[in-house]
TIRO-2110 file (N, C-alpha, C; in Angstrom, 1 decimal):
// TIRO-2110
0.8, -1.2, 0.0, N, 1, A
0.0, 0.0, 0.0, CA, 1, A
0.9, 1.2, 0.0, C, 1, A
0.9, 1.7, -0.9, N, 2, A
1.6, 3.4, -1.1, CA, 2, A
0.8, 4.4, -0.3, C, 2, A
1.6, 5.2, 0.4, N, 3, A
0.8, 6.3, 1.2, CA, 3, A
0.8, 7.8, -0.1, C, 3, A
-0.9, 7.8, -0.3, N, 4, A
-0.8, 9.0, -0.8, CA, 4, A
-1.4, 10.1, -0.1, C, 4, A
-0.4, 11.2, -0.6, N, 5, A
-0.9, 12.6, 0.1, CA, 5, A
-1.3, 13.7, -0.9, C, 5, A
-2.2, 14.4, 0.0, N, 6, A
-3.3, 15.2, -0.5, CA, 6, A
-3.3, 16.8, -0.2, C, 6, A
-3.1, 17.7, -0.6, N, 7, A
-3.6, 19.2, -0.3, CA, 7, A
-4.8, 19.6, 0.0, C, 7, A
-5.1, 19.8, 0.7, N, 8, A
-6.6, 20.1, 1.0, CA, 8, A
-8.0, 20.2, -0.6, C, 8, A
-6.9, 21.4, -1.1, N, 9, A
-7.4, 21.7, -2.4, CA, 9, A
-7.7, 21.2, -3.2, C, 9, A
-6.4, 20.0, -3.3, N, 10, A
-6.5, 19.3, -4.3, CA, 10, A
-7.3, 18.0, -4.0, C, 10, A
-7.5, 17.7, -2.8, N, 11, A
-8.2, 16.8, -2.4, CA, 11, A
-9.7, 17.5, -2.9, C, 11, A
-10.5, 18.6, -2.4, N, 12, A
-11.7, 18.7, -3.0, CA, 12, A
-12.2, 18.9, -4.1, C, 12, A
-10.9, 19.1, -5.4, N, 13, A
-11.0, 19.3, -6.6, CA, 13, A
-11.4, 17.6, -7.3, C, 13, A
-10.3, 16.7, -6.2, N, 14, A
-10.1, 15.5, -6.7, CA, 14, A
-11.2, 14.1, -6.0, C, 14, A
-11.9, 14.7, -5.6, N, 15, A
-12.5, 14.1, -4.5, CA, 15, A
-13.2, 12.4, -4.8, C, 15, A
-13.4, 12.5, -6.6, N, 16, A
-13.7, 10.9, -6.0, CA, 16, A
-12.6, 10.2, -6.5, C, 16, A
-11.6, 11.1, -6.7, N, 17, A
-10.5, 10.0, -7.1, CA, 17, A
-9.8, 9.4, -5.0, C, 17, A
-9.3, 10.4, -4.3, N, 18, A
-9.6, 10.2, -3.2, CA, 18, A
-10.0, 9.0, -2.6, C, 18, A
-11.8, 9.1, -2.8, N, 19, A
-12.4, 8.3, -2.5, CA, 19, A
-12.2, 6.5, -3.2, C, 19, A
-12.0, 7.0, -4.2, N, 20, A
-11.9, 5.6, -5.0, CA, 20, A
-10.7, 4.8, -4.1, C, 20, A
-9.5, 5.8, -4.4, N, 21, A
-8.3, 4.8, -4.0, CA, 21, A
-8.4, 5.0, -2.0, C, 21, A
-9.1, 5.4, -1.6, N, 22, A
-9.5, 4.2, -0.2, CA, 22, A
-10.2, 3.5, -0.2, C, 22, A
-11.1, 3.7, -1.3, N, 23, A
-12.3, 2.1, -1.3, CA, 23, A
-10.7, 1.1, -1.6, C, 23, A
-10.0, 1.1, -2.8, N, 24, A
-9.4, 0.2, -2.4, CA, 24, A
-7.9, -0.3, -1.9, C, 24, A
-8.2, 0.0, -0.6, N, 25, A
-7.6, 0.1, 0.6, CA, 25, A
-6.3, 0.9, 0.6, C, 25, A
-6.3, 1.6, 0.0, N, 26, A
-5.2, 2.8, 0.1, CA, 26, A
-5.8, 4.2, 0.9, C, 26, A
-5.1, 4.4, 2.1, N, 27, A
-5.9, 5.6, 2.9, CA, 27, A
-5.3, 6.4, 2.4, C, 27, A
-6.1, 7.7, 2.3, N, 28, A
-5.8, 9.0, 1.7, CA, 28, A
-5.1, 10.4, 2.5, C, 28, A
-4.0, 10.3, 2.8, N, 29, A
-3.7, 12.1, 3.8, CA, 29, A
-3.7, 13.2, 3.2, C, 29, A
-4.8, 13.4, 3.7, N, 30, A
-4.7, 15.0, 3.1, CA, 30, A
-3.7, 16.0, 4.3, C, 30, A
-3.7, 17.0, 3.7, N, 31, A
-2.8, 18.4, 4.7, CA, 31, A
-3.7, 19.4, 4.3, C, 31, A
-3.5, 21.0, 5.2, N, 32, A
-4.0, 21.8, 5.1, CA, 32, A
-2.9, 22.3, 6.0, C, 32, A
-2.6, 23.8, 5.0, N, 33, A
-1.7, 25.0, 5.5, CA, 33, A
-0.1, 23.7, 5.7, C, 33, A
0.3, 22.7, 4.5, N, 34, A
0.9, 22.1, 5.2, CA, 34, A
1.3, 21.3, 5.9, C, 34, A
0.2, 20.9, 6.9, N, 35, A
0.0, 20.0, 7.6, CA, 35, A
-0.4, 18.8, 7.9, C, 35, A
-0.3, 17.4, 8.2, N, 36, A
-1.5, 16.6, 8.1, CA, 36, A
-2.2, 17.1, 9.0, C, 36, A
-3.6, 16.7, 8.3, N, 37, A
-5.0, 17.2, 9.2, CA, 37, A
-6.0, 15.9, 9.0, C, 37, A
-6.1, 15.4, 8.1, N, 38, A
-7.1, 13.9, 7.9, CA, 38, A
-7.2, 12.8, 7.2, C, 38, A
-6.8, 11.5, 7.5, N, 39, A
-6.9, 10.9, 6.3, CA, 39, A
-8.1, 10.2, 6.5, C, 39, A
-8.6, 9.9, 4.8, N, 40, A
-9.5, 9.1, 4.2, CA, 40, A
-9.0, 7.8, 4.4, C, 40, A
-10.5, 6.9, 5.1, N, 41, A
-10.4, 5.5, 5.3, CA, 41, A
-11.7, 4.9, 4.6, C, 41, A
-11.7, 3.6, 3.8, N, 42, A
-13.4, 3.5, 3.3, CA, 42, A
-13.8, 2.3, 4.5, C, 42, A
-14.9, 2.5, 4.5, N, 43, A
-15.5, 2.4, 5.6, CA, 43, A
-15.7, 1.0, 6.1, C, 43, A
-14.9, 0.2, 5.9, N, 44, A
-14.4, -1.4, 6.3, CA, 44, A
-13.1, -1.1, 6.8, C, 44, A
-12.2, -0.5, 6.2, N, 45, A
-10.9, 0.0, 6.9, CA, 45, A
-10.8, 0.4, 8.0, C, 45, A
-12.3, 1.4, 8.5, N, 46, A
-12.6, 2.6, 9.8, CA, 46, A
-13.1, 1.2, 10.3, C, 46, A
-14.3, 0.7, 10.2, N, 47, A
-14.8, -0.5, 10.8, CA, 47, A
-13.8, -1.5, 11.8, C, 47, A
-12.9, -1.9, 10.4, N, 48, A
-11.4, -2.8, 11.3, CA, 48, A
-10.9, -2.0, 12.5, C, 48, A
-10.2, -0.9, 12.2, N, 49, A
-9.7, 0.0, 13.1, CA, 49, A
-10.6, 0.2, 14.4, C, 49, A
-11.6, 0.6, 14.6, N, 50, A
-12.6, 0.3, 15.9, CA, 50, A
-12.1, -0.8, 16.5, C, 50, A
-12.8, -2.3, 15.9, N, 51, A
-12.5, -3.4, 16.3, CA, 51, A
-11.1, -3.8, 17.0, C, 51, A
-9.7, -3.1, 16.1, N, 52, A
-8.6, -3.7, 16.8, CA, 52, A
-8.6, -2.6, 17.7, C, 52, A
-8.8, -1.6, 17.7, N, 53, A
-9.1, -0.2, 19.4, CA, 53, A
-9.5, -1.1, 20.2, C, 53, A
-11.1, -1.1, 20.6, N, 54, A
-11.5, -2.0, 21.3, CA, 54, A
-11.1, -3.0, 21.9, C, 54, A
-10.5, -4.0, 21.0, N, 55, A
-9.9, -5.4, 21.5, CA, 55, A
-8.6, -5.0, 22.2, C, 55, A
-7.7, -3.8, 22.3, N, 56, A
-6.4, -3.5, 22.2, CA, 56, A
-7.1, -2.7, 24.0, C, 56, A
-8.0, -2.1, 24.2, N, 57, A
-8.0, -1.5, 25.2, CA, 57, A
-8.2, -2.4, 26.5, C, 57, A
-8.0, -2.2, 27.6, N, 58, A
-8.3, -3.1, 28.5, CA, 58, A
-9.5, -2.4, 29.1, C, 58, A
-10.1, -3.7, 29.5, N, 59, A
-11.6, -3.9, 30.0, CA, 59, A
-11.6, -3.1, 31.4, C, 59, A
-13.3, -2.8, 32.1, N, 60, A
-13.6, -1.9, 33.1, CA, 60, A
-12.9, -3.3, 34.4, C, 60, A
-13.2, -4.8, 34.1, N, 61, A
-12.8, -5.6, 34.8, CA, 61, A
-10.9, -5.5, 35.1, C, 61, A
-10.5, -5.7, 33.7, N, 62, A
-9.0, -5.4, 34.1, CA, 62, A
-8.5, -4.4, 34.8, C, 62, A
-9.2, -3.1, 34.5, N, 63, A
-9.1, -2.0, 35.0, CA, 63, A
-9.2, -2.1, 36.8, C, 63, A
-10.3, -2.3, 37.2, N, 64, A
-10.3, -2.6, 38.7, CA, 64, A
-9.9, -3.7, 39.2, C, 64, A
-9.4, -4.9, 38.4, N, 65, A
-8.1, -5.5, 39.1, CA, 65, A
-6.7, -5.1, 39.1, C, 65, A
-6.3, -4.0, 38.0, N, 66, A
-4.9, -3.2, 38.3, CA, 66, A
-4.7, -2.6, 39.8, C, 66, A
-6.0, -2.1, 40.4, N, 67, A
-6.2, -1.2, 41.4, CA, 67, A
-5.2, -2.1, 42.6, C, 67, A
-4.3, -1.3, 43.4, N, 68, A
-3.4, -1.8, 44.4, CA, 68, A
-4.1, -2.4, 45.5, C, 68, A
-3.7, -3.5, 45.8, N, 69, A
-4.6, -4.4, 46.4, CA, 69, A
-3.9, -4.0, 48.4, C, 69, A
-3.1, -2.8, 48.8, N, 70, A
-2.9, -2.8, 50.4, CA, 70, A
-2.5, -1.6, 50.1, C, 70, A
-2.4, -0.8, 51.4, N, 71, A
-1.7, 0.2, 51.4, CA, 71, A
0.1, 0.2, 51.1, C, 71, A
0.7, -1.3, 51.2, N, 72, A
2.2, -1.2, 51.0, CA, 72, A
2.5, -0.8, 49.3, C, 72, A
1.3, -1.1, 48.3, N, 73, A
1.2, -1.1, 46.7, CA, 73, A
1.4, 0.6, 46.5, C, 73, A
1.2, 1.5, 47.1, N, 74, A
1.2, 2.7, 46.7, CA, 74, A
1.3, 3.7, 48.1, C, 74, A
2.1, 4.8, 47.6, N, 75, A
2.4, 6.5, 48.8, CA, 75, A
1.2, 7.0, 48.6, C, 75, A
0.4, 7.1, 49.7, N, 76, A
-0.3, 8.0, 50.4, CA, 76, A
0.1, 9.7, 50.4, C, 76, A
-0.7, 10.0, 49.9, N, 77, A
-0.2, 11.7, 50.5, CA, 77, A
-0.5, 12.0, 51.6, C, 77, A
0.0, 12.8, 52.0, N, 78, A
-0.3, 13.8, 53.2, CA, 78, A
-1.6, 14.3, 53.1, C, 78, A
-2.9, 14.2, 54.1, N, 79, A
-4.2, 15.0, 54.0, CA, 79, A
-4.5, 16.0, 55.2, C, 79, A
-4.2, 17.3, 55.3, N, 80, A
-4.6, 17.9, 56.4, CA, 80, A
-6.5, 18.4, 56.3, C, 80, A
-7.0, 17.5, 57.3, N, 81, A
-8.2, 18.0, 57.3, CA, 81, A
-8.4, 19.2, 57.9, C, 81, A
-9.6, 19.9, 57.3, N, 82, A
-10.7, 20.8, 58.2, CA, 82, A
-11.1, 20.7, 58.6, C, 82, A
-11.1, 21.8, 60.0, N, 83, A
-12.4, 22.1, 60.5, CA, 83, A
-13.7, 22.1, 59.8, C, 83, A
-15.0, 21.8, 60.4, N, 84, A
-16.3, 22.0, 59.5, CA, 84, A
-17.3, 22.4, 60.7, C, 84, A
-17.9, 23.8, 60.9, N, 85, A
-18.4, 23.6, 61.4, CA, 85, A
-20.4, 22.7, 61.3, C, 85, A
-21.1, 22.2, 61.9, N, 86, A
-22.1, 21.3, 61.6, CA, 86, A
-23.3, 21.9, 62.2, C, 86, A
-22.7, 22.8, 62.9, N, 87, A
-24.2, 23.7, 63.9, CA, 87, A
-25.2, 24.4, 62.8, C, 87, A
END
C-alpha cells in the first residue's frame, strides 16, 4: 500500500478519485496549511480500526483489578483535614 498525500485543495477538486483509492484500501492524507489534518479511510478499513481499538483497550474488569490491592502497593499523600463547622 503506497501512502498517498493530499492538499486540501486538491483533495476537494479530486475528491472521487480520493475516495476511489481508499475504497481500495489505500488511505488518503490530506494536509491543510501544510500540515497533516485527515486521512481518508473506506469504511471497512474505519470498521477494522474500531475493532482492533476496542480489542487492544483493557476492560472496566482489568481496569479494577490493576487497582493496588494494600496500602504497601502505593504513597499515600499527606491530608490535612478541616475544621467543618455542623451547627
Amino acid at each position: 500500500m503506497s501512502k498517498r498525500q493530499w492538499r486540501l485543495q486538491d483533495a476537494k477538486t479530486q475528491l472521487s478519485q480520493v475516495v476511489e483509492a481508499a475504497l481500495q484500501g489505500e488511505p488518503q492524507h490530506i494536509t491543510r496549511r501544510g500540515k497533516p489534518a485527515v486521512v481518508v479511510l473506506s469504511e471497512a478499513a474505519f470498521d477494522a480500526f474500531k475493532r482492533n481499538a476496542q480489542a487492544a483497550a483493557p476492560g472496566f474488569v482489568a481496569h479494577l483489578l490493576a487497582i493496588p490491592k494494600s496500602e504497601e502497593d502505593f504513597d499515600r499523600l499527606p491530608v490535612k483535614l478541616r475544621e467543618v463547622d455542623l451547627a
